[in-house]
C-alpha positions as CSV (number, residue, x, y, z in Angstrom):
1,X,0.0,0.0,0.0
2,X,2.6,2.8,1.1
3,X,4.9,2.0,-2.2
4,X,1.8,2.2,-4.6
5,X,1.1,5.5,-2.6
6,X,4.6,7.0,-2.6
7,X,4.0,6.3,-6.4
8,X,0.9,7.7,-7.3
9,X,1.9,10.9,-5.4
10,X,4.6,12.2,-7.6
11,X,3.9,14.2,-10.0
12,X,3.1,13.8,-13.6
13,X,2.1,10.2,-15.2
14,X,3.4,6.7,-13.9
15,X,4.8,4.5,-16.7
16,X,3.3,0.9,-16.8
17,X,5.0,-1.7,-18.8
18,X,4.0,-3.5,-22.8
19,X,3.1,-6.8,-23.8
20,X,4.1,-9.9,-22.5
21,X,2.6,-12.7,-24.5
22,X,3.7,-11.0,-27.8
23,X,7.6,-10.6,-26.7
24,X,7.5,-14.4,-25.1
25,X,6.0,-15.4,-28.8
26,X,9.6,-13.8,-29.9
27,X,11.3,-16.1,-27.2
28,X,9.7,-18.7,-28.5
29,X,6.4,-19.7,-26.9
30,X,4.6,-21.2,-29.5
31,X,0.8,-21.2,-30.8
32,X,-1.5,-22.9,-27.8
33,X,1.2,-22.9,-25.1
34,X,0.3,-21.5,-22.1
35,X,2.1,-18.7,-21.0
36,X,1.6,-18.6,-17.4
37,X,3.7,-21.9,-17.5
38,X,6.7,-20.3,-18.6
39,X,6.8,-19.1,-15.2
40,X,8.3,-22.3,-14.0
41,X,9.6,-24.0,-16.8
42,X,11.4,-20.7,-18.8
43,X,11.7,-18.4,-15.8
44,X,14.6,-16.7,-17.2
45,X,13.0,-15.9,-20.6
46,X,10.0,-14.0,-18.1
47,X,12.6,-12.1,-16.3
48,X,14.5,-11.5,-19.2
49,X,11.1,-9.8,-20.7
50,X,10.4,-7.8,-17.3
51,X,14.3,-6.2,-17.2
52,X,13.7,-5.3,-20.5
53,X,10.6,-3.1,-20.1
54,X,12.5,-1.5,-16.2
55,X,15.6,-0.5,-18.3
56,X,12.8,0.9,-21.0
57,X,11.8,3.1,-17.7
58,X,8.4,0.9,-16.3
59,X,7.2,1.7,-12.9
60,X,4.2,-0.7,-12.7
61,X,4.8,-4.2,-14.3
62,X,2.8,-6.7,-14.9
63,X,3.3,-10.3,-13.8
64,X,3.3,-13.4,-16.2
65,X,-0.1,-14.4,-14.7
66,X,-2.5,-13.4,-17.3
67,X,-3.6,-16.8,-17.8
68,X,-2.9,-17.7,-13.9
69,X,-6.8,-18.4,-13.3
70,X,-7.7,-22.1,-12.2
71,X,-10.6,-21.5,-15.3
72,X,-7.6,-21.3,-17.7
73,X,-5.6,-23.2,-16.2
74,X,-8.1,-26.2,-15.7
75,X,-8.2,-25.9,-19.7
76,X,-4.6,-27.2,-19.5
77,X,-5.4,-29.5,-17.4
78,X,-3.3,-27.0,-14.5
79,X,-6.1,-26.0,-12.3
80,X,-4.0,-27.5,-9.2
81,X,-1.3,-25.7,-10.0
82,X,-2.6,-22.0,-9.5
83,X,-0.7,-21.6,-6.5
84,X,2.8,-22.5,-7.8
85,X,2.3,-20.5,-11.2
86,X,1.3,-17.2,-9.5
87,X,4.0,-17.6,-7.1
88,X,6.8,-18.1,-9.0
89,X,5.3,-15.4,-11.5
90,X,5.3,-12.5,-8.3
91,X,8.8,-13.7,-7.3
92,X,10.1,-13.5,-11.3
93,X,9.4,-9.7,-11.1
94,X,10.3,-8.9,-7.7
95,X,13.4,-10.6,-8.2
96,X,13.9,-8.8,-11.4
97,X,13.0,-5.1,-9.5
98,X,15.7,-6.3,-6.6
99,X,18.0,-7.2,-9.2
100,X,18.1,-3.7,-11.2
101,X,17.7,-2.1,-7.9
102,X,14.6,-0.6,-8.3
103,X,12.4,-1.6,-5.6
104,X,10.3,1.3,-4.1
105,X,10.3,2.6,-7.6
106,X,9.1,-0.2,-9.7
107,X,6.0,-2.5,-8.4
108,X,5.1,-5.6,-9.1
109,X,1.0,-5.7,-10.2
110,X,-0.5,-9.6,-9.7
111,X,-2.4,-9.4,-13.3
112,X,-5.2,-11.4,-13.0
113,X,-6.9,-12.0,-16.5
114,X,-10.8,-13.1,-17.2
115,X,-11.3,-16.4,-16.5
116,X,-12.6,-17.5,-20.6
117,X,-16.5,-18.0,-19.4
118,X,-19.8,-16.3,-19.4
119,X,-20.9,-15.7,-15.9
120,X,-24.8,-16.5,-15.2
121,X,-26.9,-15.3,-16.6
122,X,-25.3,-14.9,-20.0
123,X,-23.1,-18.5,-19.1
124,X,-22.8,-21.4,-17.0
125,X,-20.0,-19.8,-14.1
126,X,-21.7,-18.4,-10.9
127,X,-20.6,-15.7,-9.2
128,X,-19.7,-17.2,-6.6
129,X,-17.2,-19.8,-8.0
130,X,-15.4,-16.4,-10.3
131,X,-15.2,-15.0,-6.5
132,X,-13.5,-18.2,-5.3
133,X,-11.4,-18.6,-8.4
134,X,-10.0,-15.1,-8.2
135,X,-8.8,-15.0,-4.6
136,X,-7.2,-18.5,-5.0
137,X,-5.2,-16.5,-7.6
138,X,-4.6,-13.4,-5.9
139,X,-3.7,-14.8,-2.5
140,X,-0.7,-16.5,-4.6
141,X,0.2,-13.6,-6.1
142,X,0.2,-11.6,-2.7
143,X,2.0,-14.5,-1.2
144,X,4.8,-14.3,-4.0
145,X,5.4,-10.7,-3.8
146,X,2.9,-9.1,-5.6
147,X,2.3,-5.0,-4.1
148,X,-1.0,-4.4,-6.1
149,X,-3.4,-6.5,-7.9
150,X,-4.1,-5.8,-11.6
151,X,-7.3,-7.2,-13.2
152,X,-7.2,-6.3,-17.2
153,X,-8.7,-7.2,-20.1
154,X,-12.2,-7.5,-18.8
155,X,-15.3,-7.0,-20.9
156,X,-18.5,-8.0,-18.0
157,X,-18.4,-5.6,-14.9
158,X,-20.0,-8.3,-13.1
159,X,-16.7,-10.4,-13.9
160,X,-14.7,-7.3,-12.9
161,X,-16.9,-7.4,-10.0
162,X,-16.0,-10.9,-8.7
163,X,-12.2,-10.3,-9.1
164,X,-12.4,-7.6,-7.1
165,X,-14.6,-9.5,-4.7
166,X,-12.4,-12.3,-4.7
167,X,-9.1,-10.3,-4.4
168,X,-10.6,-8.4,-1.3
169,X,-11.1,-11.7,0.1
170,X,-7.3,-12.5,-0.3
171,X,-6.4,-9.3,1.3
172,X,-8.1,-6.5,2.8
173,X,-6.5,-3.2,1.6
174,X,-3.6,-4.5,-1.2
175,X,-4.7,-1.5,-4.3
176,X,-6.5,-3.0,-6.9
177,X,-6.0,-1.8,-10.7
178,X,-9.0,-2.8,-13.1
179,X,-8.9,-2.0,-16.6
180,X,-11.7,-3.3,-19.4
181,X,-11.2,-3.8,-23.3
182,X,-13.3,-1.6,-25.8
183,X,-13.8,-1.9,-29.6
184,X,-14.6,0.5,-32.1
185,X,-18.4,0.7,-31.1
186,X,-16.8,2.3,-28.3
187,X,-18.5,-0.7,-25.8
188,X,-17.3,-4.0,-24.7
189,X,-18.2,-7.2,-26.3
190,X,-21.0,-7.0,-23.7
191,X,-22.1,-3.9,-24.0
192,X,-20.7,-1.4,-21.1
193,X,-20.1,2.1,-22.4
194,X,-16.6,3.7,-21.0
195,X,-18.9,6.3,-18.7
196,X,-21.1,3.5,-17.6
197,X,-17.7,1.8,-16.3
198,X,-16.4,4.6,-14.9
199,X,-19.2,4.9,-13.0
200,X,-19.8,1.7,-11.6
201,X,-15.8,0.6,-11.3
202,X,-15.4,4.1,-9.4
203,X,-17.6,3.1,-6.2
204,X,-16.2,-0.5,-6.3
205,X,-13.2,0.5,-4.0
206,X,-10.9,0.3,-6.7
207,X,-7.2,2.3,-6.7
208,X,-7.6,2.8,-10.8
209,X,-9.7,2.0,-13.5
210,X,-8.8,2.4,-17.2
211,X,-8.9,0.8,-20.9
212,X,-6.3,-1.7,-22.0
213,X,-6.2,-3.7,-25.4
214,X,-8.4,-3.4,-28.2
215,X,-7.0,-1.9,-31.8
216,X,-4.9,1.0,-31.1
217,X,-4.3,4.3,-28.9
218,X,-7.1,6.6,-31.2
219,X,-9.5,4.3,-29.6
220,X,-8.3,4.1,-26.2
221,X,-7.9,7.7,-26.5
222,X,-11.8,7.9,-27.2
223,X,-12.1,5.6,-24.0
224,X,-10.3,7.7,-21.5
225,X,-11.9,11.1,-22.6
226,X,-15.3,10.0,-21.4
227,X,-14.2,7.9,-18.3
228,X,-12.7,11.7,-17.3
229,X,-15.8,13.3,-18.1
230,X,-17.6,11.1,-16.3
231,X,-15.8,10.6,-12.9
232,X,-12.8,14.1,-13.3
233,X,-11.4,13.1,-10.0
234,X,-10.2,8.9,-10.9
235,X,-6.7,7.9,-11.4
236,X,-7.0,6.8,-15.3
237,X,-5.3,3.8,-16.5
238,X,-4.4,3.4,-20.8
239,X,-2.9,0.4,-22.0
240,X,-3.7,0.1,-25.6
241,X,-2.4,-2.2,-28.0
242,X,0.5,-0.9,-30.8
243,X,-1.8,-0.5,-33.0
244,X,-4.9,-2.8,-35.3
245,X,-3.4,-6.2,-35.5
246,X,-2.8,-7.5,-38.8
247,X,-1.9,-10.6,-40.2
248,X,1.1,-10.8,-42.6
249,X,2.4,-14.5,-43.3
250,X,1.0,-16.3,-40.6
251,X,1.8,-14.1,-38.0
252,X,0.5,-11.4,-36.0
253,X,2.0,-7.8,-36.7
254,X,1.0,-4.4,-34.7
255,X,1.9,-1.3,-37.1
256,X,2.6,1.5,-34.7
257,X,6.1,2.5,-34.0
258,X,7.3,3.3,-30.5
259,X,7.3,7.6,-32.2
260,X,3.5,6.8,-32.5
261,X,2.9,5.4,-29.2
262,X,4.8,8.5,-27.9
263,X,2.5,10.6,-29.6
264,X,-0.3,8.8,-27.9
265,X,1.0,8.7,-24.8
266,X,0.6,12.6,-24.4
267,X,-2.6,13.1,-25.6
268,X,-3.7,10.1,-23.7
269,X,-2.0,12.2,-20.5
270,X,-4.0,15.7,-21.7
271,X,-7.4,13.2,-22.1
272,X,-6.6,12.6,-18.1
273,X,-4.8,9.5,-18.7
274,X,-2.4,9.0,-15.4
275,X,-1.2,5.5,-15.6
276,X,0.3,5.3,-19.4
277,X,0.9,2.0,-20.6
278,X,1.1,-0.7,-23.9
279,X,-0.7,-3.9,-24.3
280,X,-0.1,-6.3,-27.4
281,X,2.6,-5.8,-30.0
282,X,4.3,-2.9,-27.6
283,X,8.0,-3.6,-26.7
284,X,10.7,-2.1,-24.6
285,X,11.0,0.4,-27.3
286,X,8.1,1.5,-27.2
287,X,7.5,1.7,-23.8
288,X,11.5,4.0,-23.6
289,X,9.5,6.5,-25.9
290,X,6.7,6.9,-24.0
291,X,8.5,7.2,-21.3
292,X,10.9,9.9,-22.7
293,X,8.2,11.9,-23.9
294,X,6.4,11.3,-21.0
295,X,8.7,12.8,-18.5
296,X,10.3,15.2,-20.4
C-alpha cells in the first residue's frame, strides 16, 4: 500500500510496462502454449522480458499471470497448480525489480486476466465460484510478492466485480488496478459504455480503472476522454495495443512505431490518462519513448 502511494503521489504520469505474450511469442512460446507456465519451466526468458521493459523506464509491471486463473488453467489440465504459477510469476518480477535495484520505484502488479467464461446469466460460471477462483489466484500472487493486484482485459463488470470481490477476500486493503477492453463501437463485447464503467468501477473500491487492449491508442484515447468526463477526479489507466493487429504471413503484426505510441501517450496524459501504458505488440521500445516523452 505505502509504495503504490509513494508512487501515485509524484507528479506527472506513472509508466506501466507493454506486452508480455507478444515478446514471449519472440522467445519462442509457440501457438496454444500456455504462457503462465513459462513461469516455471522458462523463468529466465520472463525475467528476461520484465528487465527489459525497467531498463525501458516501467514503474508498474505486470506479472506473467494473465492466464494464472484455475478456469484457464483447468483448460490445461493445470487447475491444481494455480498456487505455484502465481508464485513463482510475483517472485520472477520482484526478483527482477531487486536485481536492477529498483524496488520502491518499480512495483510488481498480480495481473489477474478473465477467467474464458460467461458468468450466469449470460453463461454457466456463478458468481460465486469467479469469487473463489480469483482470490485462490490473488492470494498466490500476494503471497509471492505481488504490491497491487491488476485485473485487465475485462469486458463483464460483473466479472470485474467478482475479481475484485475475490481479491478483497485475499487481502483487505492491497490497491487494486481494473482495466476493461473496448472496440470501435466504443462498448465491450458485452455492451458497457466507457462512462457507464467509470461509473460503476469508481464506487467499487478500486485504486484505478482504465482501458487496455483493443485496436490501437485513437481508440483508447476515445475511452479515457469520457471515463474523465464522467468521474474528473479517478486515477485513469491506458494500455492500448501498438496499434490494429494485422496478419502478414501467418503471424501477427502491430503497425505502430514506439514515435506513435509516444505521440499517444501525451494526448492520452492531456485526455486525463495518469497511468500510461502498452498492451499487445508494444515492446521495450516502445514503452523507452513513451516514457521519454512522458517525462520530459
Amino acid at each position: 500500500m505505502k509504495i503504490w502511494q509513494n508512487l501515485i503521489n509524484q507528479p506527472g504520469a506513472v509508466i506501466a510496462d507493454g506486452a508480455m505474450g507478444t515478446m514471449l511469442q519472440q522467445a519462442g512460446l509457440k501457438p496454444g502454449e500456455l504462457p503462465t507456465l513459462w513461469n516455471v519451466e522458462h523463468a529466465d526468458r520472463v525475467r528476461a522480458v520484465h528487465g527489459a521493459y525497467i531498463a525501458a523506464g516501467a514503474q508498474v509491471l505486470l506479472t506473467n499471470t494473465f492466464s494464472g486463473n484455475r478456469f484457464c488453467l483447468a483448460k490445461h489440465g493445470l487447475a491444481s497448480r494455480v498456487e505455484e504459477v502465481n508464485i513463482a510469476g510475483a517472485q520472477i518480477l520482484r526478483a527482477e525489480i531487486e536485481a536492477q535495484n529498483k524496488q520502491g520505484a518499480a512495483l510488481v502488479a498480480g495481473d489477474i486476466g478473465p477467467t474464458g467464461e460467461l458468468l450466469s446469466p449470460l453463461g454457466r460460471l456463478l458468481f460465486t465460484e469467479a469469487v473463489d477462483g480469483f482470490a485462490g489466484q490473488a492470494r498466490a500472487l500476494i503471497k509471492g510478492g505481488a504490491d497491487v493486484i491488476w485485473v485487465e482485459t475485462m469486458a463483464d463488470l460483473e466479472e470485474v466485480r467478482a475479481a475484485v470481490e475475490g481479491t478483497r477476500q485475499a487481502s483487505a486493503d492491497i490497491p487494486i488496478i481494473a482495466t476493461l477492453t473496448f472496440d470501435t463501437r466504443g462498448r465491450t463485447i458485452t455492451g458497457v459504455k466507457p462512462e457507464t464503467a467509470a461509473a460503476t468501477l469508481s464506487g467499487c473500491g478500486v485504486a484505478a480503472f482504465g482501458g487496455n487492449c483493443g485496436n490501437g491508442p485513437n481508440e483508447i484515447l476515445s475511452v479515457i476522454q469520457k471515463m474523465h468526463a464522467a468521474v474528473p477526479e479517478a486515477i485513469l489507466v491506458a494500455k492500448s495495443n501498438a496499434g490494429l493487429p494485422e496478419f502478414v504471413n501467418g503471424a501477427t503484426v502491430y503497425r505502430a512505431a514506439p514515435e506513435t505510441m509516444a505521440r499517444a501517450a501525451l494526448q492520452l496524459r492531456a485526455a486525463g490518462a495518469r497511468i500510461i501504458g502498452g498492451c499487445c505488440g508494444t515492446t521495450p521500445a516502445h514503452i523507452a519513448a513513451m516514457a521519454r516523452d512522458l517525462k520530459a
